[in-house]
Structure formats: structure tokens, C-alpha cells
N, CA, C and O atoms as a DFTB+ gen file, in Angstrom:
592 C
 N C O
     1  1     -28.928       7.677     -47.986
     2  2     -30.189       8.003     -48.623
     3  2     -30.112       9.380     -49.275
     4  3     -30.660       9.692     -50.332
     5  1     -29.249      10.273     -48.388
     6  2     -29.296      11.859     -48.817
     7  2     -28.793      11.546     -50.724
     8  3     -29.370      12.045     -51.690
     9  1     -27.615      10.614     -50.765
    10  2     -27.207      10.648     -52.324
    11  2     -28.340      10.209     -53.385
    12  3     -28.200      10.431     -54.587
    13  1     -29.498       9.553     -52.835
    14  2     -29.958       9.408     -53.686
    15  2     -31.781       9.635     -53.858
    16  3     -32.789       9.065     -54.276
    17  1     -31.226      11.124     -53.081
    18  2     -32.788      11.639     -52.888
    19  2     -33.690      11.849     -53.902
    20  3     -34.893      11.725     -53.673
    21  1     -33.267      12.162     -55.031
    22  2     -34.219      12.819     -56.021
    23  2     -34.555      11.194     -56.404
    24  3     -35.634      11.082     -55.822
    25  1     -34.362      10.196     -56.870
    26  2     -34.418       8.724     -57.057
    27  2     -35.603       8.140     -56.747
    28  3     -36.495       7.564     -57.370
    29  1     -35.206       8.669     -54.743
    30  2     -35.976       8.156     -54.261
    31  2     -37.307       9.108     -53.741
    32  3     -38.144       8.739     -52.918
    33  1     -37.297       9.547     -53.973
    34  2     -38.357      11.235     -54.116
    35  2     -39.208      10.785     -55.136
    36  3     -40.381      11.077     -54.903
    37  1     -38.933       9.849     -56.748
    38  2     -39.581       9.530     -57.401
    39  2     -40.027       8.426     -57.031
    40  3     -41.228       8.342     -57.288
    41  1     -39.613       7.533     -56.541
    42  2     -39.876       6.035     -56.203
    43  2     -40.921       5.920     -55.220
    44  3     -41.917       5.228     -55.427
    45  1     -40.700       6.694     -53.954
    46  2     -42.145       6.889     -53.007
    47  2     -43.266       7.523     -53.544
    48  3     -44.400       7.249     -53.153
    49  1     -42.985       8.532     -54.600
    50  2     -43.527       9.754     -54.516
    51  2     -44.038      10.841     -53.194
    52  3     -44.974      11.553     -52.830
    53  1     -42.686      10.375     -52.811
    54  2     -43.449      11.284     -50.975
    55  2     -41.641      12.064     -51.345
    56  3     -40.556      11.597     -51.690
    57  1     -42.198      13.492     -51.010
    58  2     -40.990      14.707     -50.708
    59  2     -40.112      14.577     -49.606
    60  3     -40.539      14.416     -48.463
    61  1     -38.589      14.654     -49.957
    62  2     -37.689      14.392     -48.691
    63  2     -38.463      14.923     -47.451
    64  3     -39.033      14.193     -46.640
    65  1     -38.435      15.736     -47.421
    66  2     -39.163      16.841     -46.177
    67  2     -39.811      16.155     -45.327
    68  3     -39.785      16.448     -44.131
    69  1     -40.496      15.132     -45.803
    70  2     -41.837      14.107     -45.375
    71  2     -41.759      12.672     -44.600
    72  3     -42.596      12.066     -43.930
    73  1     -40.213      12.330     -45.017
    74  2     -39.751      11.234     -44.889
    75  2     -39.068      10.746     -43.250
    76  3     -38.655       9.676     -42.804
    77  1     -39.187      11.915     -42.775
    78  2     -38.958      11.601     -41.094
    79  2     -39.354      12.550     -40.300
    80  3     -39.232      13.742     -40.582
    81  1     -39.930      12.059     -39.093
    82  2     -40.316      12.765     -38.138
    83  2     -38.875      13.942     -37.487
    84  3     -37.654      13.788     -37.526
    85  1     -39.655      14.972     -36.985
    86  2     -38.450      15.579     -36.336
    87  2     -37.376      15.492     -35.038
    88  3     -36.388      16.127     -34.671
    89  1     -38.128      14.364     -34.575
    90  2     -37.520      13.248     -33.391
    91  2     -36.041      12.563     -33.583
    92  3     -35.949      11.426     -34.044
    93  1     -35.021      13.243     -33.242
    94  2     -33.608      12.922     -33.460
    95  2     -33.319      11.735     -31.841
    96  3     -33.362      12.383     -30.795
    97  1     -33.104      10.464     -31.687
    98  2     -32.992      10.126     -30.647
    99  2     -31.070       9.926     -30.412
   100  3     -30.554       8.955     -30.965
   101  1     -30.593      10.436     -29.979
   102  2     -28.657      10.188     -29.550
   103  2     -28.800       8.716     -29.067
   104  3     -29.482       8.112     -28.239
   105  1     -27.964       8.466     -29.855
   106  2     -27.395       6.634     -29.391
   107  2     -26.080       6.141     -30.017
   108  3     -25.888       5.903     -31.209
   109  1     -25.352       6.048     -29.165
   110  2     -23.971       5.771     -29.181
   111  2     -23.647       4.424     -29.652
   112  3     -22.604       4.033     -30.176
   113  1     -24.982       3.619     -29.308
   114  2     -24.621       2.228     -29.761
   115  2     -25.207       1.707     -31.165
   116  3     -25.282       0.510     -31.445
   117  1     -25.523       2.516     -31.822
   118  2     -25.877       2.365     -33.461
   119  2     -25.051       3.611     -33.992
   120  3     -24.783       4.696     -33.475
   121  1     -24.701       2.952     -35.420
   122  2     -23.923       3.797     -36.344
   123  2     -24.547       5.082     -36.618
   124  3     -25.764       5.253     -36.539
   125  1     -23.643       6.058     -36.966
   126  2     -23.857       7.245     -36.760
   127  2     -24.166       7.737     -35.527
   128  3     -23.894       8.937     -35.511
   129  1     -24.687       7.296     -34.302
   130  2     -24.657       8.033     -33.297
   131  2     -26.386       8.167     -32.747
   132  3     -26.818       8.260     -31.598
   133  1     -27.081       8.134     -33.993
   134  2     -28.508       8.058     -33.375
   135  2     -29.301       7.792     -34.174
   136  3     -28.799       7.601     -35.282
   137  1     -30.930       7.627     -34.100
   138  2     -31.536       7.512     -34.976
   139  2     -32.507       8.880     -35.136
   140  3     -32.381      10.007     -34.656
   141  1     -33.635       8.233     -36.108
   142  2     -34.541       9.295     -36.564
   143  2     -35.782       8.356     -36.766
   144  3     -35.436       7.326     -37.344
   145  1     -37.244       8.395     -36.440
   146  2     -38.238       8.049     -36.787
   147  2     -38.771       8.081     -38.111
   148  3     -38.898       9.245     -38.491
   149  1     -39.152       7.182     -39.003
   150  2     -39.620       7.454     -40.235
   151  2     -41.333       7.912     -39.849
   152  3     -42.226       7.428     -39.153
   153  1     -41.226       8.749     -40.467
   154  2     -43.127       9.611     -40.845
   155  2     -43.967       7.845     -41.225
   156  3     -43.476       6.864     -41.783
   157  1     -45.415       8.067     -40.616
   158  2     -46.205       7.090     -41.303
   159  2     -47.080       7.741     -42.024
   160  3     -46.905       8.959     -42.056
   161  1     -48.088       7.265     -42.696
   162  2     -48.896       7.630     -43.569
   163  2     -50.440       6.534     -43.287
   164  3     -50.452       5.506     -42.610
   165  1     -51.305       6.982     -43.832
   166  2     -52.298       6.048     -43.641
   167  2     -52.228       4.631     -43.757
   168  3     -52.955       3.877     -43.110
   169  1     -51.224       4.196     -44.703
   170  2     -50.763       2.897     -44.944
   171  2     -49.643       2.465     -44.291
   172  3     -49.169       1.351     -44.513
   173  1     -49.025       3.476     -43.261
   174  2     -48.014       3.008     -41.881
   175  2     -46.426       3.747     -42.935
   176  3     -46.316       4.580     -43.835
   177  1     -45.613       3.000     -42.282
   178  2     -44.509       3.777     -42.903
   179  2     -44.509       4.397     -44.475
   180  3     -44.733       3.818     -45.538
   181  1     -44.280       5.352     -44.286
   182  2     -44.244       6.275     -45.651
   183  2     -42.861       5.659     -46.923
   184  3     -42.710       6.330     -47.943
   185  1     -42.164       4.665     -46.747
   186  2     -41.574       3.885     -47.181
   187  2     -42.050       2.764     -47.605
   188  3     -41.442       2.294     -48.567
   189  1     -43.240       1.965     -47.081
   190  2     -43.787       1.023     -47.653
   191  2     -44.620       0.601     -48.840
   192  3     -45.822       0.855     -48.913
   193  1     -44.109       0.108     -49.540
   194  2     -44.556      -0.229     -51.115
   195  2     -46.233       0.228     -51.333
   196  3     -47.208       0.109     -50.591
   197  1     -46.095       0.693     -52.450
   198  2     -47.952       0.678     -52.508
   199  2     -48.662      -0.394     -52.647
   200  3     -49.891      -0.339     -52.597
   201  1     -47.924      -1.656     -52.865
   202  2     -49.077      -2.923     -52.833
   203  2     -49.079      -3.015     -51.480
   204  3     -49.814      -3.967     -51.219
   205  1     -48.662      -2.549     -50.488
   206  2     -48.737      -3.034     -48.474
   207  2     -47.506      -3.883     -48.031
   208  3     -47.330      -4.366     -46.913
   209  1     -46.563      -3.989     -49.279
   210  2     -45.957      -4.988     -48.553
   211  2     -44.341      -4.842     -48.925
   212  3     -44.099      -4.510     -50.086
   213  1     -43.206      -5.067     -48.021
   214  2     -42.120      -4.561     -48.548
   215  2     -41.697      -3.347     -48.728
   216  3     -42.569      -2.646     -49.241
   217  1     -40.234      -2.537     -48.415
   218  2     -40.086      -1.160     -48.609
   219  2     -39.548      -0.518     -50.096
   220  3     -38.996      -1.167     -50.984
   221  1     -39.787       0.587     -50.113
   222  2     -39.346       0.823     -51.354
   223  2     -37.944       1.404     -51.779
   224  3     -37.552       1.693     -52.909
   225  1     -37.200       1.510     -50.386
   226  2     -35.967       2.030     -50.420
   227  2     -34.817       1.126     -50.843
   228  3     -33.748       1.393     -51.394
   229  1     -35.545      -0.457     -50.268
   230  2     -35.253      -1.850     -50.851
   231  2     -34.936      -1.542     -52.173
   232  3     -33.866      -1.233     -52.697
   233  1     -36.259      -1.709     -52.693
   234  2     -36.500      -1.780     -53.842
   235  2     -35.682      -1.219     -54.712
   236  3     -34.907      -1.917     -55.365
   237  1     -35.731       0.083     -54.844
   238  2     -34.874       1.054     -55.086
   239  2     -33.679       0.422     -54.940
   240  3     -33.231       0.133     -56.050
   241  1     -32.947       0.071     -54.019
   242  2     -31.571      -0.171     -54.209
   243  2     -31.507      -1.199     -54.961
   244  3     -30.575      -1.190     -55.766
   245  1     -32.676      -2.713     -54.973
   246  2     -32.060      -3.571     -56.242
   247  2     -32.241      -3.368     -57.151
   248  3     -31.623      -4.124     -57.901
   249  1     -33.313      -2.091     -58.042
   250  2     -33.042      -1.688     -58.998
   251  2     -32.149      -1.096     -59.777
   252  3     -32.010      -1.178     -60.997
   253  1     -31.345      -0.284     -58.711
   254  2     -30.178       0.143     -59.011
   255  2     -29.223      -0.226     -59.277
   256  3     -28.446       0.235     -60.113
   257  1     -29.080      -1.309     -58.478
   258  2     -27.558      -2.084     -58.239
   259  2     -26.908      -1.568     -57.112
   260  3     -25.687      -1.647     -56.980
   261  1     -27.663      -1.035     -56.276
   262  2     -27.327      -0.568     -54.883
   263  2     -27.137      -1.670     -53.981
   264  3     -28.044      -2.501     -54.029
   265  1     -26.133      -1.924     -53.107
   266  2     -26.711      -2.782     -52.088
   267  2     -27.239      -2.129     -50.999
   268  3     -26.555      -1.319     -50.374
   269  1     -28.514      -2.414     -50.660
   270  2     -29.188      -1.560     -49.717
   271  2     -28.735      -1.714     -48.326
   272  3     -29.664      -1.433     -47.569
   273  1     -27.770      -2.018     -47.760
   274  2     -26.847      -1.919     -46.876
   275  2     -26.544      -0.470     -46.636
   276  3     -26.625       0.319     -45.695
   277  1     -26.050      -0.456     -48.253
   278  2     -25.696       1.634     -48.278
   279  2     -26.601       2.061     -48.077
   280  3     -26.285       3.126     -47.547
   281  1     -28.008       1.999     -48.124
   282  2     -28.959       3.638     -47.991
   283  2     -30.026       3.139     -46.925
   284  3     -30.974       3.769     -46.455
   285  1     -29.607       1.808     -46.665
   286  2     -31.472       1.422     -45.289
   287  2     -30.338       1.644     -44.055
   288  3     -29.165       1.274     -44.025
   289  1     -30.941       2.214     -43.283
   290  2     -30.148       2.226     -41.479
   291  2     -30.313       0.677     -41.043
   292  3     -31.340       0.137     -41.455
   293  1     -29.622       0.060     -40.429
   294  2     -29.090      -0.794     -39.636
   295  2     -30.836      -1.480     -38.580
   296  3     -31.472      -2.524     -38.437
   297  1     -30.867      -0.114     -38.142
   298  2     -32.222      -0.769     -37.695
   299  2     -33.373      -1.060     -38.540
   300  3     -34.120      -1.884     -38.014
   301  1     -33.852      -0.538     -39.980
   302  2     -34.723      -0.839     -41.125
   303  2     -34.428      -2.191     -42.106
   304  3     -35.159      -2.804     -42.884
   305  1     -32.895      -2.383     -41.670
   306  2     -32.664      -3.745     -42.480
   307  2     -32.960      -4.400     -41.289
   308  3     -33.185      -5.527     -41.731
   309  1     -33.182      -4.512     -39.576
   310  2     -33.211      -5.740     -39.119
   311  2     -34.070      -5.822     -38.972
   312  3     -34.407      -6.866     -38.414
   313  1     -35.258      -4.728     -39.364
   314  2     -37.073      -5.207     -38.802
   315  2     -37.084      -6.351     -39.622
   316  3     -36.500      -6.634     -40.668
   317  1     -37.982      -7.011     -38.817
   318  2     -38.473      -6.909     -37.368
   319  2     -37.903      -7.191     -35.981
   320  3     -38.625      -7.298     -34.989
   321  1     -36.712      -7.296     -35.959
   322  2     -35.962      -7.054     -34.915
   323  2     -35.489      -5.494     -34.485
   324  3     -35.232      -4.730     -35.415
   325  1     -35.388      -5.080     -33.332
   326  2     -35.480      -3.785     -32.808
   327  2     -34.402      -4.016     -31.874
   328  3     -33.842      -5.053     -31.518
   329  1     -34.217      -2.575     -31.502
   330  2     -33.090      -2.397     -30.439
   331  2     -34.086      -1.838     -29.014
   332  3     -34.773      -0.847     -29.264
   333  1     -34.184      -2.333     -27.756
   334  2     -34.752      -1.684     -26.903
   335  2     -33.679      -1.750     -25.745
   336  3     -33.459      -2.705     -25.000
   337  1     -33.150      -0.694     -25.762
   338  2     -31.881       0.013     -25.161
   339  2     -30.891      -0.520     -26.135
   340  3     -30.648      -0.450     -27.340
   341  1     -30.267      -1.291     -24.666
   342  2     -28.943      -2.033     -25.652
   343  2     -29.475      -3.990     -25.414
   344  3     -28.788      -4.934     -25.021
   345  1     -30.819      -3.946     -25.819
   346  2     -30.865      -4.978     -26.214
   347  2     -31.330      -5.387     -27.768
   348  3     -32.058      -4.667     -28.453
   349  1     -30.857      -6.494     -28.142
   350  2     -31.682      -6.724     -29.591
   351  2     -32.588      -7.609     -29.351
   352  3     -32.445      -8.722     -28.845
   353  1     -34.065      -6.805     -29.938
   354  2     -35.448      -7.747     -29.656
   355  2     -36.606      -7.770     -30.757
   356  3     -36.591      -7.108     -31.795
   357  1     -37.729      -8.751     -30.301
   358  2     -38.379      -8.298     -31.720
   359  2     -38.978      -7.015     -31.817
   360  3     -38.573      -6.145     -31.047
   361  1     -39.698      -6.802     -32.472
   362  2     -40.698      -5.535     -32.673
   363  2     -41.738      -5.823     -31.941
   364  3     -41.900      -6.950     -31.471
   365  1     -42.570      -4.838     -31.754
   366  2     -43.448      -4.962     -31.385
   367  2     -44.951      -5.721     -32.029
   368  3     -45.965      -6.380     -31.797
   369  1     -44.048      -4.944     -33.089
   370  2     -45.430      -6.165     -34.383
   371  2     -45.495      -6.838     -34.094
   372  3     -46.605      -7.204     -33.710
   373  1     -44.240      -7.789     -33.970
   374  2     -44.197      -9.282     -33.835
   375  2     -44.970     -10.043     -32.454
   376  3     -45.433     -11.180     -32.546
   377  1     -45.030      -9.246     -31.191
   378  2     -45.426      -9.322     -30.154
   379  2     -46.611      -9.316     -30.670
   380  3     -47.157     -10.397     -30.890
   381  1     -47.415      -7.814     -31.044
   382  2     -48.817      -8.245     -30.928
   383  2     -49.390      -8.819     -31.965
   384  3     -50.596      -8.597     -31.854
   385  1     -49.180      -9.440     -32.918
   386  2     -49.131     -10.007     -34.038
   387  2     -50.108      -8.990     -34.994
   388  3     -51.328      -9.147     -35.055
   389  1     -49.297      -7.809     -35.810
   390  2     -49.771      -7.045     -36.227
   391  2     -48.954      -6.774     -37.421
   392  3     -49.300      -5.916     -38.233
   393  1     -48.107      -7.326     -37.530
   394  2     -47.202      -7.834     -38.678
   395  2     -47.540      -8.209     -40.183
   396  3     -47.040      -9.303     -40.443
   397  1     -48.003      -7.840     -40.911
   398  2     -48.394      -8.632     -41.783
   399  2     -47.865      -9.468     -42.582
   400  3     -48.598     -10.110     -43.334
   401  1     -46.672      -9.623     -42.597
   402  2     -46.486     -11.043     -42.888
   403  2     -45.725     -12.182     -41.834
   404  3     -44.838     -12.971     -42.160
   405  1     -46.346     -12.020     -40.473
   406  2     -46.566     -13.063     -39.883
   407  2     -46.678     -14.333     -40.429
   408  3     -47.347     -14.563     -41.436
   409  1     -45.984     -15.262     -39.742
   410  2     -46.707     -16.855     -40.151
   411  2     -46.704     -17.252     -41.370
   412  3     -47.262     -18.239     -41.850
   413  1     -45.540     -15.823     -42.275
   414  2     -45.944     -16.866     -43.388
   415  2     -44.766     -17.562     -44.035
   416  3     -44.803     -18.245     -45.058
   417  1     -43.803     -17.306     -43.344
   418  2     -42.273     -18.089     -43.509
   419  2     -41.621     -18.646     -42.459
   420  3     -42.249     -19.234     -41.578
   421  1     -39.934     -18.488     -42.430
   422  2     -39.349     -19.063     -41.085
   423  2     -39.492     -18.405     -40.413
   424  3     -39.901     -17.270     -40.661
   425  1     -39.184     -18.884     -39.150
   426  2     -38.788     -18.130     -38.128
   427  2     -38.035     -16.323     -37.871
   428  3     -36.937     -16.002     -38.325
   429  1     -38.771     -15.567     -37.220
   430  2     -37.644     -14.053     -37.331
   431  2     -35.914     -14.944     -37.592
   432  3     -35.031     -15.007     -38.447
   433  1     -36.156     -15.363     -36.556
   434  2     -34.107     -15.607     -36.540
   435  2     -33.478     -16.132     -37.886
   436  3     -32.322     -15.868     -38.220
   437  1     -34.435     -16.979     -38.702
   438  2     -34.096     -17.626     -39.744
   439  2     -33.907     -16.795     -40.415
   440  3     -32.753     -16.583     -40.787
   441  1     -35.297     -15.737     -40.974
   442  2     -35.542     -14.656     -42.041
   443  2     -34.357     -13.803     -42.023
   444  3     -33.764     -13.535     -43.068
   445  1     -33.794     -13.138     -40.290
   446  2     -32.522     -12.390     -40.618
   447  2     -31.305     -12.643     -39.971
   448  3     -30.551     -11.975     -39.263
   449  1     -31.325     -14.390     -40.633
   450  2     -29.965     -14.581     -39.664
   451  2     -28.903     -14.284     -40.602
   452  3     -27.790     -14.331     -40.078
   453  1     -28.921     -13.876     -42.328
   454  2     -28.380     -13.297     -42.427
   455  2     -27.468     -11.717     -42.343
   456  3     -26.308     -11.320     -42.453
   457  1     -28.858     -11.163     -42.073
   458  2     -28.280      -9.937     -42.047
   459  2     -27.953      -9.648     -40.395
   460  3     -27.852      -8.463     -40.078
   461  1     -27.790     -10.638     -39.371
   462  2     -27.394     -10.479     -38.619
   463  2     -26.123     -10.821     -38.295
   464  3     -25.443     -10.143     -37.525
   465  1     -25.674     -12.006     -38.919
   466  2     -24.561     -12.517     -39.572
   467  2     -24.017     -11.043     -40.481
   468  3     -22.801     -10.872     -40.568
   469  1     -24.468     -10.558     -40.791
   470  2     -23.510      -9.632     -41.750
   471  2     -23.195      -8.460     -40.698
   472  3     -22.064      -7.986     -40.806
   473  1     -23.830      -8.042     -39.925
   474  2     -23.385      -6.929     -39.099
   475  2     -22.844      -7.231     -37.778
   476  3     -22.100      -6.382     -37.287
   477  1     -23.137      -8.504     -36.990
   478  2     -22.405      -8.383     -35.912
   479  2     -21.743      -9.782     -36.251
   480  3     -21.578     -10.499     -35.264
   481  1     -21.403     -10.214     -37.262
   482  2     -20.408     -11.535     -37.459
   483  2     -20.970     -13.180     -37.271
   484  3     -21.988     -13.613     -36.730
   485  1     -19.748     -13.925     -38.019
   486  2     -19.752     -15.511     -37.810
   487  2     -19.855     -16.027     -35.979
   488  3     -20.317     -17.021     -35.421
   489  1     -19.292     -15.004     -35.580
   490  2     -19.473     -16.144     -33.815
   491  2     -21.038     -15.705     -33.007
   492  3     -21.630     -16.306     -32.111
   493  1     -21.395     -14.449     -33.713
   494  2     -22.763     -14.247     -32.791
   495  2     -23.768     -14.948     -33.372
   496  3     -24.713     -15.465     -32.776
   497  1     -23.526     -14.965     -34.721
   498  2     -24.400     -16.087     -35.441
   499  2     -24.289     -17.543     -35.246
   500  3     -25.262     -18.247     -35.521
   501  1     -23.125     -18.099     -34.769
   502  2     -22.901     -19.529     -34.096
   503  2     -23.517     -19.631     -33.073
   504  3     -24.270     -20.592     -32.918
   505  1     -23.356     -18.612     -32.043
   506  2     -24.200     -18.691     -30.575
   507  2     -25.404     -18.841     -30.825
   508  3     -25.912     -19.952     -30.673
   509  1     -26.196     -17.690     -31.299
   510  2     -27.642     -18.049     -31.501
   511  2     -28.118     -19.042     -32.370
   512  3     -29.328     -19.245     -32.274
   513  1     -27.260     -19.990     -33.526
   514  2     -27.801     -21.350     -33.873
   515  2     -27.539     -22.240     -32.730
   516  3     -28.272     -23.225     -32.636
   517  1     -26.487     -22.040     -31.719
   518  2     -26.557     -23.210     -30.932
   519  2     -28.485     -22.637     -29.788
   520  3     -29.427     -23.381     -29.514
   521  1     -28.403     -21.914     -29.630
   522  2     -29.215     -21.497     -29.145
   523  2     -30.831     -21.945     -29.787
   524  3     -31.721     -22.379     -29.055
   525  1     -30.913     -21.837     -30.578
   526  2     -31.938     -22.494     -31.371
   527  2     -32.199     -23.669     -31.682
   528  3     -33.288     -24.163     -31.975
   529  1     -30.684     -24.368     -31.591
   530  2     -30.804     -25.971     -31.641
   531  2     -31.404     -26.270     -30.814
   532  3     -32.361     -27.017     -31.016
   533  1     -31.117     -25.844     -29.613
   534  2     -31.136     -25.762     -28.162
   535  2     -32.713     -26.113     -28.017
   536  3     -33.237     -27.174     -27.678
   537  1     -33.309     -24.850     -28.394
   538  2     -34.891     -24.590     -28.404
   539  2     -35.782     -25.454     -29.257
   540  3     -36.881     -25.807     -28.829
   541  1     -35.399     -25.763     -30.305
   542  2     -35.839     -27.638     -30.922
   543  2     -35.769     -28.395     -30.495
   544  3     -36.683     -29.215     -30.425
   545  1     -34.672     -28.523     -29.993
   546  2     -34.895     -29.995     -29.482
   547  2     -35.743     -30.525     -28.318
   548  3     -36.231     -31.617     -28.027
   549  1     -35.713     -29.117     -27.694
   550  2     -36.911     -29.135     -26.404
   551  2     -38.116     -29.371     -26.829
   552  3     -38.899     -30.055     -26.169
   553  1     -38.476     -28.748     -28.176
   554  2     -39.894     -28.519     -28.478
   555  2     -40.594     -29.912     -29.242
   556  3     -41.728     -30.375     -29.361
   557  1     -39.025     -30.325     -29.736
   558  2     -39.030     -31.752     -30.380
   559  2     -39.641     -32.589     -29.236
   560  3     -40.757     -33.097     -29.342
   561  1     -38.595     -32.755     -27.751
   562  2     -39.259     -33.786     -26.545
   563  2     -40.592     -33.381     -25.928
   564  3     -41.476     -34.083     -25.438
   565  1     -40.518     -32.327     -26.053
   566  2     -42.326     -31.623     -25.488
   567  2     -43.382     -32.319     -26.317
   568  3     -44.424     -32.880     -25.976
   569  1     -42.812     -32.121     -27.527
   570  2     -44.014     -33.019     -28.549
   571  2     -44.341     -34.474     -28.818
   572  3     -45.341     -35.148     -29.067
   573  1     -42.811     -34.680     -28.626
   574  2     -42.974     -36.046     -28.668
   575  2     -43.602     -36.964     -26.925
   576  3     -44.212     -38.027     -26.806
   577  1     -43.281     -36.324     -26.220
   578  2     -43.997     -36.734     -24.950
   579  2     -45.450     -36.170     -24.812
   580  3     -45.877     -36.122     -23.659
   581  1     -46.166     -35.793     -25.683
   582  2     -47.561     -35.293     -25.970
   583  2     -48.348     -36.246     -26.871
   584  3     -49.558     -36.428     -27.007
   585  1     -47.180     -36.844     -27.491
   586  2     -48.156     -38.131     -28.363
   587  2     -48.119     -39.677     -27.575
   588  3     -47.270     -40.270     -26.908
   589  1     -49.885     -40.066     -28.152
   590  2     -50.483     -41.036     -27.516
   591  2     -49.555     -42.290     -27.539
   592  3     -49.915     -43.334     -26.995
């Protein structure tokens, strides 16, 4: 992000300075070593588009021809999935359904089974489709033993 501050300095219109809390957390098990809290704003993250929806750092990179791989952290490309310790889970949004765009596509796992597939690989992404098959087909016999 640092390379392409002034860019994106125009694109938020919010000043580097502004763009994260001063909360450095050490973590060995995400790249670079730790994270940093993004600042919110009345409209919640100070990254989020001015129509409410989508980030703009995104944005920014497909305008560019960036792949935003390079400039979003690891944990901003998997929201709404979160790290709580060393587990991977949803957000909390998703828990209290505060999300706003809840309900209105697939499944979390669907929405980033690519980009989960892209960072921890083809076999963790095999496990959790068998895992999901798994969870259909249950929901398939639950339902179908619910009809008259």
C-alpha cells in the first residue's frame, strides 16, 4: 500500500496518517509478522467505498492493473473470514448478521473459496469441498425427511 500512497490518498480521500489505528498486534502466523487495525469512520472502515459497499483499495487496484493481492493484507482479502488465534473463522458480522451484504449470494465458503484456494492451496481447498459435500447432503436428508 506504502507504494501507492499518494493514488490511494486520492481514491479515499482520507490522509495516510488516518488510515490505521495505532494498534500494532505481533503475529507470527500471518505474513509480515503482524497486523494493524484499519481506522473507521462514521460509515465503518475508512476504506469502504462511498456508495457503502465494497473497498476502495480493491478498486484501486483494478483500476490500475494491480492485482490487489499486492496492496490488500491477507486478512482484508479474506473478510469475511477472520483469524481468531490460529484459527480461520467467520467475522463477526457474519455471526451477528450485520454484514451488509448478507444473504445476498453463495455461501462465505463459496464467495472465497477462491481466494482461499489461492493462499493456502489445491488440498485445503479439496478438504473443505469434501466437507461441504458432507454438510449437503445432510441438509438434503433433513429436508427431505421433513416433507409430507
Amino acid at each position: 500500500m506504502e507504494q501507492h500512497r499518494t493514488g490511494l490518498e486520492a481514491a479515499t480521500g482520507i490522509p495516510h496518517a488516518e488510515w490505521f489505528t495505532d494498534e500494532y498486534e505481533e503475529d507470527d502466523a500471518v505474513p509480515g509478522g503482524g497486523t494493524m487495525r484499519t481506522n473507521t469512520n462514521e460509515r465503518g472502515c475508512v476504506f469502504l467505498t462511498p456508495g457503502g459497499r465494497g473497498c476502495t483499495v480493491h478498486q484501486y487496484a483494478n483500476d490500475h492493473g494491480i492485482d490487489y493481492h499486492d496492496i490488500k493484507s491477507l486478512v482484508d482479502v479474506l473478510f469475511p473470514l477472520t483469524y481468531a488465534g490460529n484459527l480461520l473463522t467467520i467475522a463477526d458480522e457474519v455471526a451477528d448478521g450485520s454484514l451488509v451484504c448478507l444473504d445476498t449470494g453463495p455461501t462465505v465458503y463459496r464467495g472465497m473459496r477462491g481466494e482461499l484456494q489461492y493462499y493456502f492451496g489445491d488440498e485445503f481447498v479439496k478438504e473443505l469441498d469434501a466437507i461441504e459435500s458432507d454438510v449437503v447432503d445432510e441438509l438434503r436428508k433433513a429436508t427431505v425427511s421433513q416433507l409430507p
